[in-house]
C-alpha positions in Angstrom: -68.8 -23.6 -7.5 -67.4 -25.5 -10.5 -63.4 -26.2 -11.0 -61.5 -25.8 -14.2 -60.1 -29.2 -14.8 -57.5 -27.5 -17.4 -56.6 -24.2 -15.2 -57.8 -24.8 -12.1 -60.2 -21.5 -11.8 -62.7 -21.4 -9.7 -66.2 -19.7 -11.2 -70.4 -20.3 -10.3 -71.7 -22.0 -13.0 -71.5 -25.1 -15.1 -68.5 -26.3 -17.9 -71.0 -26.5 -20.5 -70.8 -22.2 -20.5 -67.3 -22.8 -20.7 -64.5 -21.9 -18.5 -64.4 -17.7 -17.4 -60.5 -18.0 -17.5 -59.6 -20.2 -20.3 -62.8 -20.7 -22.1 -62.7 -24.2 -21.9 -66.1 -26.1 -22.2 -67.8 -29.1 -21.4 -69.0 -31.5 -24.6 -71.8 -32.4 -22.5 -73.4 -33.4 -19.0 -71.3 -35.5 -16.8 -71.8 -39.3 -17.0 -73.7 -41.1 -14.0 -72.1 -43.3 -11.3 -71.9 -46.5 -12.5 -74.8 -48.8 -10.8 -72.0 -51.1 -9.6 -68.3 -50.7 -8.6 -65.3 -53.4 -7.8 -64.0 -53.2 -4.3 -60.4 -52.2 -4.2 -57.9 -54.2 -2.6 -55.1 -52.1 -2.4 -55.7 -51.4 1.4 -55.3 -55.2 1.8 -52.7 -55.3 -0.4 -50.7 -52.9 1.6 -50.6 -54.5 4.8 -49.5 -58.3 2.9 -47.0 -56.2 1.7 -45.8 -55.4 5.1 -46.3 -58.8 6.7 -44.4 -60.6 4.0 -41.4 -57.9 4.5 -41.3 -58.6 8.4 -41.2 -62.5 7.8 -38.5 -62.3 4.8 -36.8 -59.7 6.9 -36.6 -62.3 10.2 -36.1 -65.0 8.3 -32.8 -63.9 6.2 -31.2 -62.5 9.0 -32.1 -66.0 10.5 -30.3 -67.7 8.0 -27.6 -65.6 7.5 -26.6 -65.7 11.4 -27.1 -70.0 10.8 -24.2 -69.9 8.0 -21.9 -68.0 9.8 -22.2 -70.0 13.3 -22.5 -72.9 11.0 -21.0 -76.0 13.0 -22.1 -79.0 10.8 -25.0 -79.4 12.3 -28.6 -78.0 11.3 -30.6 -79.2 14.5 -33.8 -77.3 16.2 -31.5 -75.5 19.1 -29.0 -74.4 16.0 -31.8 -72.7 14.2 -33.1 -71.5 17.8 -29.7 -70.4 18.8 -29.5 -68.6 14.9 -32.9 -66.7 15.4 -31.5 -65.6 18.8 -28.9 -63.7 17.0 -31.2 -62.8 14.2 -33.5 -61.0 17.1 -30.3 -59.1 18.7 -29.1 -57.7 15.6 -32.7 -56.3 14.1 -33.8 -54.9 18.0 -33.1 -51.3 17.0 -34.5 -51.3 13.5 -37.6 -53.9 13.9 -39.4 -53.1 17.4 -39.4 -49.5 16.6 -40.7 -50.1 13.1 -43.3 -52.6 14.7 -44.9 -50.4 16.8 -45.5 -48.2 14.2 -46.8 -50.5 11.0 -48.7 -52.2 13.5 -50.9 -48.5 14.6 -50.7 -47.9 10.8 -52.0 -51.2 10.0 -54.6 -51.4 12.4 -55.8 -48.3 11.1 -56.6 -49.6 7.1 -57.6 -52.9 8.5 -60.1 -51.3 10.9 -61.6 -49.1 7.5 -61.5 -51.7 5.6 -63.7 -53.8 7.9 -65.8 -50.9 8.1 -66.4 -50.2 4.2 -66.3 -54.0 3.1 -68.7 -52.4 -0.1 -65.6 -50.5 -1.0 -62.2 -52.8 0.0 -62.0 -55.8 -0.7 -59.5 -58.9 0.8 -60.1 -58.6 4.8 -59.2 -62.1 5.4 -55.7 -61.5 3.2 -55.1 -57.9 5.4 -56.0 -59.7 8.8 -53.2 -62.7 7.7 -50.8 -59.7 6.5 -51.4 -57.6 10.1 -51.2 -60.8 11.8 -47.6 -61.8 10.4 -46.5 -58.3 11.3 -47.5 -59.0 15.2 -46.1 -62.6 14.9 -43.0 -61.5 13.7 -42.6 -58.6 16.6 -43.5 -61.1 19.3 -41.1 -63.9 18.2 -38.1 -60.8 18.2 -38.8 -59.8 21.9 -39.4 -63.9 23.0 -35.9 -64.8 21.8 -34.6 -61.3 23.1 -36.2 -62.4 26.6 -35.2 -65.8 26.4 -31.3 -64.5 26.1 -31.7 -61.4 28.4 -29.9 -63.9 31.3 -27.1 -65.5 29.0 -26.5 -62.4 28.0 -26.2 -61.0 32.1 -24.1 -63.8 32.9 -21.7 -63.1 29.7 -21.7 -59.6 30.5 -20.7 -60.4 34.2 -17.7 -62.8 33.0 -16.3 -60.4 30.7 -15.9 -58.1 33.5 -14.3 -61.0 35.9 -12.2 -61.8 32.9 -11.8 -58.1 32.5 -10.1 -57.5 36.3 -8.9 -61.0 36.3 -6.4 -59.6 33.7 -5.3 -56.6 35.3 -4.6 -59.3 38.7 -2.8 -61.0 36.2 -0.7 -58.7 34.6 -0.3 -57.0 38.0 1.3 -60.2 39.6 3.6 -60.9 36.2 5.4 -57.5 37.1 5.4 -58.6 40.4 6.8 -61.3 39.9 9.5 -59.3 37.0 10.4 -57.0 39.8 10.8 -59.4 42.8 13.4 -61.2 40.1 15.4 -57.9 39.7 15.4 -56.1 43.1 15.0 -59.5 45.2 11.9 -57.8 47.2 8.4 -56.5 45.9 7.8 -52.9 45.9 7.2 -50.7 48.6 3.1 -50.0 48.7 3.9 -45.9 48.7 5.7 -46.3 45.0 4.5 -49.3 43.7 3.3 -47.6 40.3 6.8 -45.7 39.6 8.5 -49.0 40.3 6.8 -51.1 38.4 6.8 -48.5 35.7 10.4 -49.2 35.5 10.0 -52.7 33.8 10.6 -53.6 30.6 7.1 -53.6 28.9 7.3 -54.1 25.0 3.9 -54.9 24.8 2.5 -51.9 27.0 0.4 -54.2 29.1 2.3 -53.1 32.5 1.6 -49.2 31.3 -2.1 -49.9 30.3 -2.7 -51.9 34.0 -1.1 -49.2 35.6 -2.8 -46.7 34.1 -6.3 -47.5 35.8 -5.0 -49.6 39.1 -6.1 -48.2 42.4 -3.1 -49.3 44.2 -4.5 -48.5 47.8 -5.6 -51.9 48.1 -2.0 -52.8 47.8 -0.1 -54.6 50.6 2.8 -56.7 50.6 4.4 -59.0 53.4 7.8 -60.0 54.8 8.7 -62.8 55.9 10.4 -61.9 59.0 12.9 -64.4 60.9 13.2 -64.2 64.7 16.7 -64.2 65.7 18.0 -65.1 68.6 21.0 -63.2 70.5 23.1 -64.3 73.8 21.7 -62.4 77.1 24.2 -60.0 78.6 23.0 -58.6 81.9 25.2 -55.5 81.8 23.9 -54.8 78.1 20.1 -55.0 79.1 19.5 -51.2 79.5 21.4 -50.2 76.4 19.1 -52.5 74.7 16.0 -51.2 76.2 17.3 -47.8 75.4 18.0 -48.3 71.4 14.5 -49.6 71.3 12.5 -47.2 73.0 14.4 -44.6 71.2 13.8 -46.5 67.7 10.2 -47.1 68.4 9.3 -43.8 69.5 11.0 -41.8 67.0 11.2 -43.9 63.5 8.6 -46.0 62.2 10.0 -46.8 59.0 10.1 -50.5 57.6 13.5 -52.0 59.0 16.4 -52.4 56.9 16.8 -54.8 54.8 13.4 -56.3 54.9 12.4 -57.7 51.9 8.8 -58.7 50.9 8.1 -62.0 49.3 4.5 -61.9 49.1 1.4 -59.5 48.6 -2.4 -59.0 48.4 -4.0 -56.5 45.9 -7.1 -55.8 46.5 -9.6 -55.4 43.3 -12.8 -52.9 42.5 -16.2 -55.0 41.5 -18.6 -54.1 38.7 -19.4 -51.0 40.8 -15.2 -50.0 40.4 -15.5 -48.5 43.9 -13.0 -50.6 46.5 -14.3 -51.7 49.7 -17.5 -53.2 48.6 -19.1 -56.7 48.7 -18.1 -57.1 44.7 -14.6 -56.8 45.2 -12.0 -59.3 43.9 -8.5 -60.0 46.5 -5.2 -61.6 44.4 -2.7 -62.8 46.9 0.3 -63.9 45.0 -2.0 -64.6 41.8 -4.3 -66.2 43.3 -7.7 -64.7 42.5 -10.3 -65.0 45.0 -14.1 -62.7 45.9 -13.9 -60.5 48.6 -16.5 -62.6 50.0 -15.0 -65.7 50.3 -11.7 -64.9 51.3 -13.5 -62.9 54.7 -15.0 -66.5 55.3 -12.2 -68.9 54.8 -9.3 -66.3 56.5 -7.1 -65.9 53.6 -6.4 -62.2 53.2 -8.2 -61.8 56.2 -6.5 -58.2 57.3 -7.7 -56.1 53.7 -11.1 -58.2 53.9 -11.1 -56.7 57.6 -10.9 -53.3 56.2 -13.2 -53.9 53.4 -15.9 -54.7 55.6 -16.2 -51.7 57.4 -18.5 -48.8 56.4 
């Protein structure tokens, strides 16, 4: 079956007839093969191509992350510390696009070490493919390297994170002990503090996600002492039985000076291992405080199952 090369139609039989669609004919026989033909090295070629992009690629994000942490000095750990960020900011685009000009260029390097009489260049593709893999396995060694800094930053920024709330929690504290001479009673402790002057919105955006069950203030409570009277002995023991059995409401006039806010962990669930107590401002883990007996009545509940 012969092909038209100017329509395309397919006939039995050879040009020199001519063509049964257009008429088209062949001036004579086809010329021979040549007795020797030049290699190509475009296979080669590609995959240099590719290797150089990967190394230019690593290396200007490399230097661009240098000049902008730039510090006025240009030691080893700054270029170290500069390819670090380099690394972070091309994970999504590079390690995907690895994988997949390293199948690709396994593939042309593996024909063209199999048909060396046709391609050309090996040693140049094997350098190319081999810059490629370099250039992915420096990316995931200074990804690796940081994965801990990176934990540890992660885990401050929360701590910084709830440290805040504890913060701002103990400033309105503080703003509402000023105002009403005693903290707020643990049952309305949000709609009181909600009453505060907040220009800044801080006080709203604490309250807004602060569990407030862990909340418990103190009194400081005064024992006072009263002359015995032996006729007034029943009526006394009357008035408290009474009170105790029937109202166990906070006394009058007791005013609390002092709390403990208790503070959800990483895991934002209360009553855990990770959890953070604040007695007065003073920010301490759940952990410690159960050992050295400081908050020792929430740690006591937090504790249990």
């Amino acid at each position: 079956m012969t092909i038209c090369p100017c329509c395309g139609f397919k006939f039995e039989g050879a040009l020199t007839t001519g063509c049964e669609q257009c008429g088209a004919r062949a001036v004579g026989e086809a010329l021979p093969r040549p007795s020797f033909e030049l290699p190509s090295y475009g296979r080669s070629l590609v995959l240099v191509l590719i290797g150089a992009v990967a190394v230019l690629t690593f290396i200007s994000q490399t230097i661009v992350a240098m000049v902008q942490r730039y510090s006025g000095s240009l030691g080893f750990w700054q270029w170290v510390a500069a390819g670090e960020t380099a690394a972070w900011r091309l994970k999504w685009i590079s390690i995907p696009v690895m994988f997949v000009t390293l199948g690709f260029g396994l593939k042309i390097y593996r024909s063209i070490r199999q048909q060396p009489e046709r391609f050309c260049g090996v040693k140049q593709a094997q350098r190319g493919l081999l810059a490629t893999a370099m250039v992915g396995l420096l990316i995931a060694l200074l990804i690796g390297i940081t994965v801990p800094a990176r934990m540890r930053q992660r885990q401050t920024s929360i701590e910084a994170g709830i440290n805040a709330t504890a913060l701002v929690f103990d400033r309105a504290q503080f703003e509402y002990l000023l105002k009403h001479k005693t903290l707020p009673d643990p049952d309305q402790v949000k709609q009181e503090l909600s009453t505060l002057p907040d220009p800044d919105g801080s006080i709203a955006a604490m309250l807004r996600d602060l569990d407030t069950s862990g909340y418990q203030p103190r009194a400081e409570v005064a024992a006072v002492s009263t002359p015995k009277s032996r006729g007034l002995r029943g009526a006394i023991i009357q008035k408290a039985s009474l009170n105790s059995a029937t109202d166990d409401s906070t006394p009058g006039g007791l005013t609390y000076t002092s709390y403990e806010l208790l503070l959800p962990g990483e895991d934002k669930i209360l009553y855990t291992d990770d959890d953070l107590v604040s007695r007065d401002g003073v920010i301490s883990k759940l952990k410690d405080v159960a050992k050295g007996g400081v908050g020792r009545s929430l740690s006591a509940g937090a504790l249990q199952p």
